[in-house]
C-alpha positions in Angstrom: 11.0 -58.7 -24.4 14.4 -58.0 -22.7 17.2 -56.8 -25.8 20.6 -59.0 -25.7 23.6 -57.5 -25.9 26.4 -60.2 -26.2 30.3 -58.4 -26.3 33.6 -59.1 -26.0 33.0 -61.4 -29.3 34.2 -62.4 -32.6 32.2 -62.2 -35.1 31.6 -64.7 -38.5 29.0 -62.8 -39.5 29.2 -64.4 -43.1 28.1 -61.4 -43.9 30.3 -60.6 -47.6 29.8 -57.0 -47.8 32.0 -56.3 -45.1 35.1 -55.5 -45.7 37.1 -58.8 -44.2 35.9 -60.7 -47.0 33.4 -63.7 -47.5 33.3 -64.6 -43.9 32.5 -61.5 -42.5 34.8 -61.4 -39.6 35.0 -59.0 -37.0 37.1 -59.5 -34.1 36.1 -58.2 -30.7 32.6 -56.6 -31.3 29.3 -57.0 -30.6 25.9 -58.3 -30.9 22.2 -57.1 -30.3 19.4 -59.1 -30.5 15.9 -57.6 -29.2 12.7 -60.3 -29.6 13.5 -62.9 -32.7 15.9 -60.5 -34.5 19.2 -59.5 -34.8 19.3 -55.7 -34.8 22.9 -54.2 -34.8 26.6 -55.8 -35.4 29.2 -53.8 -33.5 28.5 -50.9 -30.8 24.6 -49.9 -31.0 24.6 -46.0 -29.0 20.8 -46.2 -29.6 20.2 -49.5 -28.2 22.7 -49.0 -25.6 20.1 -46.6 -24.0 17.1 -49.2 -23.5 16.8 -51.7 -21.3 19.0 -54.6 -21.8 20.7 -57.6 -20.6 24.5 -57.7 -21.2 26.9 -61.3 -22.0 29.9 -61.2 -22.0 31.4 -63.9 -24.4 34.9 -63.7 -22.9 36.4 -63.6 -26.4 34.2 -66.5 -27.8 33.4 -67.1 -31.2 29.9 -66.4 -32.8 29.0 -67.9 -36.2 25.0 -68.1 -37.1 23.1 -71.3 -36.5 24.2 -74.2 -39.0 21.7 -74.9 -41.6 21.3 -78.9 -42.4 19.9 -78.1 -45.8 19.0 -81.4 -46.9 18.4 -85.0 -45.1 16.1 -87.8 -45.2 16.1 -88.6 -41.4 12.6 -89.5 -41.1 12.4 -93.5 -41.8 12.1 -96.4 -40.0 14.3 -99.6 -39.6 18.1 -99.8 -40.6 19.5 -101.0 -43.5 23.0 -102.4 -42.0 22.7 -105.3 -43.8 22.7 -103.0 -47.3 26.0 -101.7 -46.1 27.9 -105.0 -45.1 26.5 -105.9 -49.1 28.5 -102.9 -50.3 31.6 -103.3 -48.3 31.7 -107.3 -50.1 31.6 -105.3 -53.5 27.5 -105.4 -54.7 26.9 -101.4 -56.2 23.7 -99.7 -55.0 22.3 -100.1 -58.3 22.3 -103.7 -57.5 20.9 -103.5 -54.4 17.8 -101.3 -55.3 17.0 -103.5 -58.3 16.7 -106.7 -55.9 14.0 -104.5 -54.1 16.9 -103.1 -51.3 17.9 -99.2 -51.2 14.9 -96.9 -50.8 12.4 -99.5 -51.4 13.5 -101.3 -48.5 13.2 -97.9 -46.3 9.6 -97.6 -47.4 8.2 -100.8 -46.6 9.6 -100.1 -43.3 8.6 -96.8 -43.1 4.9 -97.4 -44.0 4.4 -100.5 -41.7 5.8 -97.6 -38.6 3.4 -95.6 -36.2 3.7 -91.6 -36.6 4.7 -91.4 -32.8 8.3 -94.1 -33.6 8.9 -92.3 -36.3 8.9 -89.0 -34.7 11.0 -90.9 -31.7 13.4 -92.6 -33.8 13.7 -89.3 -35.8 14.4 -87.0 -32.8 17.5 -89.0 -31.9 19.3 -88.0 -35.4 17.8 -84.4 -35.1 19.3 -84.2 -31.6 22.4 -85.0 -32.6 22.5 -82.4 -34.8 21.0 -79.9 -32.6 23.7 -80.9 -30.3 26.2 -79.5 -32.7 24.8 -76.5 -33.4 22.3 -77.3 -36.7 19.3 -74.9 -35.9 17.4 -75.0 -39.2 17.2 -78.1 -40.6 15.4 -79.4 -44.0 13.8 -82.7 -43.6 12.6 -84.8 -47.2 9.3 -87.1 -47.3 9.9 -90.0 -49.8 9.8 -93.1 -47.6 6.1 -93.9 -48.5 5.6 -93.3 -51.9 1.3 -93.5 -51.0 -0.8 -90.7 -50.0 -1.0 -92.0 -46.7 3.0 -92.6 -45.7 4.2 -89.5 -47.4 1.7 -87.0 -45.3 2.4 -89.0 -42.4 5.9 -88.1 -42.9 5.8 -84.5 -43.6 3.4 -84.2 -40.6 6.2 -86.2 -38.4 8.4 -83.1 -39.7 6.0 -80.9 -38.6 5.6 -82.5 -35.2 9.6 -82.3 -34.8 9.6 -78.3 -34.0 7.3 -78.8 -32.1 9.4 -81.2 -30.1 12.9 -80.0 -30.5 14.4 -76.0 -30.7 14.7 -76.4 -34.3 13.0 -74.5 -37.5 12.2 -77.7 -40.3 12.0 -76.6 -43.6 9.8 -79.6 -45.1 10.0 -80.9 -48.5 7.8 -83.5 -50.5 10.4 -86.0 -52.3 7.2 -88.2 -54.1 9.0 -89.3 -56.8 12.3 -90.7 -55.0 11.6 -94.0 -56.3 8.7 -95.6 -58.1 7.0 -97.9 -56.0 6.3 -101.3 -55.5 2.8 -101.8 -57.0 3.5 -99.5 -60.0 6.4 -101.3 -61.1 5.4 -101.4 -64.2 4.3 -98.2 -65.0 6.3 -95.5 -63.4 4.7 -93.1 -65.5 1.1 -93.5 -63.7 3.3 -92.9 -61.0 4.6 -89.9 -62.0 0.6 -89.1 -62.8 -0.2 -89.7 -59.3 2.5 -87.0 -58.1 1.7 -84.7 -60.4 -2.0 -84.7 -60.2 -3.2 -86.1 -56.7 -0.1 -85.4 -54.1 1.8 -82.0 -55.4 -2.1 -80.5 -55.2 -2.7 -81.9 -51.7 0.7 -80.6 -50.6 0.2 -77.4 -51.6 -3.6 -77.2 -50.6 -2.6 -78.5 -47.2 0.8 -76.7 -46.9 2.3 -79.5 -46.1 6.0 -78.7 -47.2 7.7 -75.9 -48.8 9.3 -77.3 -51.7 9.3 -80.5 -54.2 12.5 -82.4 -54.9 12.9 -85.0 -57.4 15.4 -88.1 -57.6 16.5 -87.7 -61.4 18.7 -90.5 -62.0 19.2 -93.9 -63.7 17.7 -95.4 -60.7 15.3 -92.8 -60.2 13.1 -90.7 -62.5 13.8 -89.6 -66.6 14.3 -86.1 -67.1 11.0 -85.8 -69.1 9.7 -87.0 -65.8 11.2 -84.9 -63.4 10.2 -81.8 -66.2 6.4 -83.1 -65.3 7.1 -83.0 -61.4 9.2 -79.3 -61.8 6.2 -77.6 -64.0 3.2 -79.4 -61.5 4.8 -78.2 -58.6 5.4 -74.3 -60.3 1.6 -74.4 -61.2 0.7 -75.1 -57.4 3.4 -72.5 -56.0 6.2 -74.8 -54.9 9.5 -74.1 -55.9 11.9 -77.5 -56.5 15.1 -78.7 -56.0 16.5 -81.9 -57.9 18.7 -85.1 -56.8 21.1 -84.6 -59.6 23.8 -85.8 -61.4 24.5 -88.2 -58.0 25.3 -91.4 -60.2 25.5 -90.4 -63.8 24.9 -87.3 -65.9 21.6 -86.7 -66.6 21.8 -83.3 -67.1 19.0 -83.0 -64.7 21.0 -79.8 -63.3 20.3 -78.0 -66.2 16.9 -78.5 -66.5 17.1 -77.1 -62.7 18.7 -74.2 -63.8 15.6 -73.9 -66.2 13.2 -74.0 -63.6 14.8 -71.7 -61.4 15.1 -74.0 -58.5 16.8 -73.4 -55.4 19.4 -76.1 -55.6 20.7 -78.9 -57.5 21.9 -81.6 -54.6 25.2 -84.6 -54.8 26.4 -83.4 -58.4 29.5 -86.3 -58.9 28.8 -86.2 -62.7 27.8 -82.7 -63.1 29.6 -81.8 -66.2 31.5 -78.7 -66.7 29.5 -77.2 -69.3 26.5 -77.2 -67.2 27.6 -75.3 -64.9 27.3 -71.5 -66.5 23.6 -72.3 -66.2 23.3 -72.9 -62.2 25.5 -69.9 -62.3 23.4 -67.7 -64.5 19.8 -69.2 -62.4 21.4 -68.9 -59.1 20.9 -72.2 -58.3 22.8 -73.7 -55.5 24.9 -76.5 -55.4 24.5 -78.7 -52.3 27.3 -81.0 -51.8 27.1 -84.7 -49.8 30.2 -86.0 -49.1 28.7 -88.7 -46.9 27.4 -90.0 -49.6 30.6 -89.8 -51.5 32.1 -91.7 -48.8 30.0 -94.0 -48.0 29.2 -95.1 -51.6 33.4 -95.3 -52.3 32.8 -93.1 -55.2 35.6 -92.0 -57.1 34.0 -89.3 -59.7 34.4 -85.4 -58.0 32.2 -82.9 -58.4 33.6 -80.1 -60.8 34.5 -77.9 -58.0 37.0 -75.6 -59.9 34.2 -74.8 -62.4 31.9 -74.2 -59.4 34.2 -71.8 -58.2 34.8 -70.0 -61.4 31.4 -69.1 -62.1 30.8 -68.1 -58.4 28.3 -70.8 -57.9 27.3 -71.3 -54.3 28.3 -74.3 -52.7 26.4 -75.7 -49.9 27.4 -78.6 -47.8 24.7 -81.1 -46.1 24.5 -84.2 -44.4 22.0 -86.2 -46.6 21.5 -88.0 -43.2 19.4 -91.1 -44.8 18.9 -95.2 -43.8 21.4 -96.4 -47.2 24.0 -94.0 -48.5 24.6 -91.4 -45.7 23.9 -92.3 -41.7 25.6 -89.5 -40.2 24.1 -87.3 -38.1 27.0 -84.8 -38.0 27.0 -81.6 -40.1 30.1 -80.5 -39.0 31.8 -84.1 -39.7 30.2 -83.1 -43.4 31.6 -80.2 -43.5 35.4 -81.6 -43.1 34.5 -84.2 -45.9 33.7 -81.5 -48.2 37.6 -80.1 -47.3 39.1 -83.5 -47.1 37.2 -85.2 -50.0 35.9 -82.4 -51.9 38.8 -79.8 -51.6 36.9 -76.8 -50.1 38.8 -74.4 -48.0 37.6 -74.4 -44.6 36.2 -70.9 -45.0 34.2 -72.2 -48.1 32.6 -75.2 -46.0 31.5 -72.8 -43.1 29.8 -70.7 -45.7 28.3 -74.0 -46.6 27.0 -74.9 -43.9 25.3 -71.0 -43.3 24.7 -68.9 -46.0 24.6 -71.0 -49.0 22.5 -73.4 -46.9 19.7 -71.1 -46.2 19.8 -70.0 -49.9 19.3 -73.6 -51.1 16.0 -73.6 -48.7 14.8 -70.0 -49.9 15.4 -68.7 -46.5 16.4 -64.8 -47.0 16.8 -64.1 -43.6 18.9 -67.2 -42.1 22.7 -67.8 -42.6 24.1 -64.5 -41.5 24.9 -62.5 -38.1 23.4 -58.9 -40.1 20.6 -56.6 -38.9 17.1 -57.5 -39.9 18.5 -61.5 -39.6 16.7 -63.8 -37.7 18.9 -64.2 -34.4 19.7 -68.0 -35.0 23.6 -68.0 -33.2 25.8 -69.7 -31.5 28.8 -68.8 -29.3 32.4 -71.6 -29.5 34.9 -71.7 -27.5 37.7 -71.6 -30.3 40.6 -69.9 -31.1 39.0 -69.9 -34.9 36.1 -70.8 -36.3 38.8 -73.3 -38.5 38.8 -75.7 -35.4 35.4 -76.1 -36.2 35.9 -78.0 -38.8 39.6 -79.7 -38.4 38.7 -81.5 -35.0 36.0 -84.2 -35.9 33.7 -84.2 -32.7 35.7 -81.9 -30.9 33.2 -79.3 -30.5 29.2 -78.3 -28.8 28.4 -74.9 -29.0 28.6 -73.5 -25.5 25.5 -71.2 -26.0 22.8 -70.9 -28.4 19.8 -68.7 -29.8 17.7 -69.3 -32.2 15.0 -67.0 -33.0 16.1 -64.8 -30.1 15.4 -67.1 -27.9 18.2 -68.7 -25.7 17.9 -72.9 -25.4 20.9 -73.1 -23.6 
């Protein structure tokens, strides 16, 4: 395989050893790529010697591939009608409990063929493509039966196969409890535990568990069951937390050692030291901030304090966040959320491949996987000020250049 050289660039690397800070910045430099890695930042004498095909990024912008570290964009049907119920004043809690919010999703979802799923869900995953995104994380939890949910993890599988994308997958059993075990959410519960995390894991059919632990969700003591079934078969976890109310459910992630805690409105302050100490990441979804009119903030200045990571994510789903836009996300997180810009880039890179386990995504550094892409910006800032104002103008991932 041909090496890549691409010069006359400015680098984001993201890289925070460097000396420029956080971002990793270096201004007119360079970057060699040789099969699916990156393998030297700046002037490279010894691979100037081989073989190699030269780009010159005319004083471009690189940053790495955006991570989308945690949607729900494989479902079927709309849930408009939910929406226009909102905007008259009804709160999702109402909703759900008259059998709308995810329930609605997953009667829809399992009456759907695998082959409109994966259509319908290659339209949202284009869109991020489109905007750079070239790993993206994609949640079962529509079905909520054996059959729907592996349907759905193998429609995730199908999309990499479709699209120039790397899909993390991640089995979200116990977003809601089901219809026919209304009564009982604990069998429920039994049934992830004990029938689905063991298939999943048997079958590799997703790389993590997540858990929606919340009033309209799953007890703590619940998602503890969920957290220690999924450790016994391998599978780290991530948790839906602290989205509506405190649950604390953050701190019991921080005693599992998961990879994130995701939404975290209520997280309180003193719970934070904890995902510090783990190294747990915080994901934040302003969409669904703004699209549920919430008022409550998630305790940023603590976050910062104790250096917790900060991720930022669409939480592209049918009910509380259709967008398809990670960089639109991103200037929520500044708008709504107060991040710097340089913060929500990080977000969207770095942090975001930590909250998926990924050690080798998020930054333009040797040994990296080569997942870039070049903007035509004066800074990477515009990125994130101009809603829609940008499309990468080239883009690698892996090594490999999709245009």
């Amino acid at each position: 395989m041909t090496t890549t050289r691409i010069y006359n660039v400015n680098l984001m690397t993201m890289d925070s050893s460097l000396p420029s800070g956080a971002n990793g910045i270096l201004c007119d430099s360079e970057l060699w790529i040789y099969e699916n890695d990156i393998v030297a930042v700046g002037p490279a004498a010894d691979w100037q010697q081989r073989p190699h095909r030269s780009i010159d990024a005319k004083n471009q912008w690189c940053l790495p591939g955006f991570i989308d570290c945690h949607t729900h964009l494989i479902y079927a049907g709309s849930r408009a009608d939910e929406f226009s119920q909102r905007l008259d004043g009804v709160p999702y809690a109402t909703i759900a409990g008259a059998g709308g919010g995810i329930l609605n999703s997953v009667r829809q979802t399992r009456a759907a063929e695998a082959s409109d799923l994966l259509q319908q869900s290659m339209r949202r995953a284009q869109r991020l493509i489109d905007e750079g995104v070239t790993t993206l994380e994609v949640k079962s939890g529509y079905g909520l039966d054996q059959h729907t949910e592996v349907k759905m993890l193998n429609v995730a599988r199908a999309l990499a196969r479709h699209l120039p994308v790397q899909v993390i997958r991640t089995y979200l059993g116990a977003h809601a409890v089901p219809a026919e075990y209304r009564d009982n959410a604990q069998a429920y519960i039994d049934f992830v535990c004990t029938r689905m995390i063991p298939l999943v894991a048997e079958l590799q059919l997703a790389q993590a568990v997540d858990v929606f632990c919340e009033t309209v969700g799953f007890t703590l003591d619940q998602t503890r069951q969920v957290f220690a079934a999924a450790k016994n078969h391998g599978l780290p976890v991530k948790v839906h937390a602290e989205q509506l109310t405190n649950t604390h459910s953050a701190r019991l992630a921080a005693e599992y050692q998961a990879l994130s805690a995701d939404h975290l409105e209520y997280l309180s302050a003193d719970d934070v030291p904890a995902l510090a100490d783990s190294g747990c990441v915080a994901v934040l979804l302003p969409g669904a901030f703004y699209y549920l009119k919430e008022q409550q903030l998630p305790p940023i200045a603590a976050l910062r304090q104790y250096k917790v990571p900060m991720a930022v994510a669409t939480d592209c789903n049918p009910g509380t966040s259709p967008v398809s836009s990670l960089l639109t996300c991103a200037n929520m997180a500044c708008v709504l959320f107060g991040l710097t810009p340089e913060e929500a880039l990080v977000g969207i890179t770095r942090h975001a491949a930590s909250a998926l386990g990924l050690t080798n995504k998020g930054m333009l550094k040797a040994g990296m996987a080569a997942d870039c892409c070049l903007w035509n910006v004066d800074t990477p800032t515009a990125l994130i000020y101009e809603i829609n104002g940008y499309r990468p103008t080239a883009r690698w991932i892996g090594g490999k250049y999709v245009g």
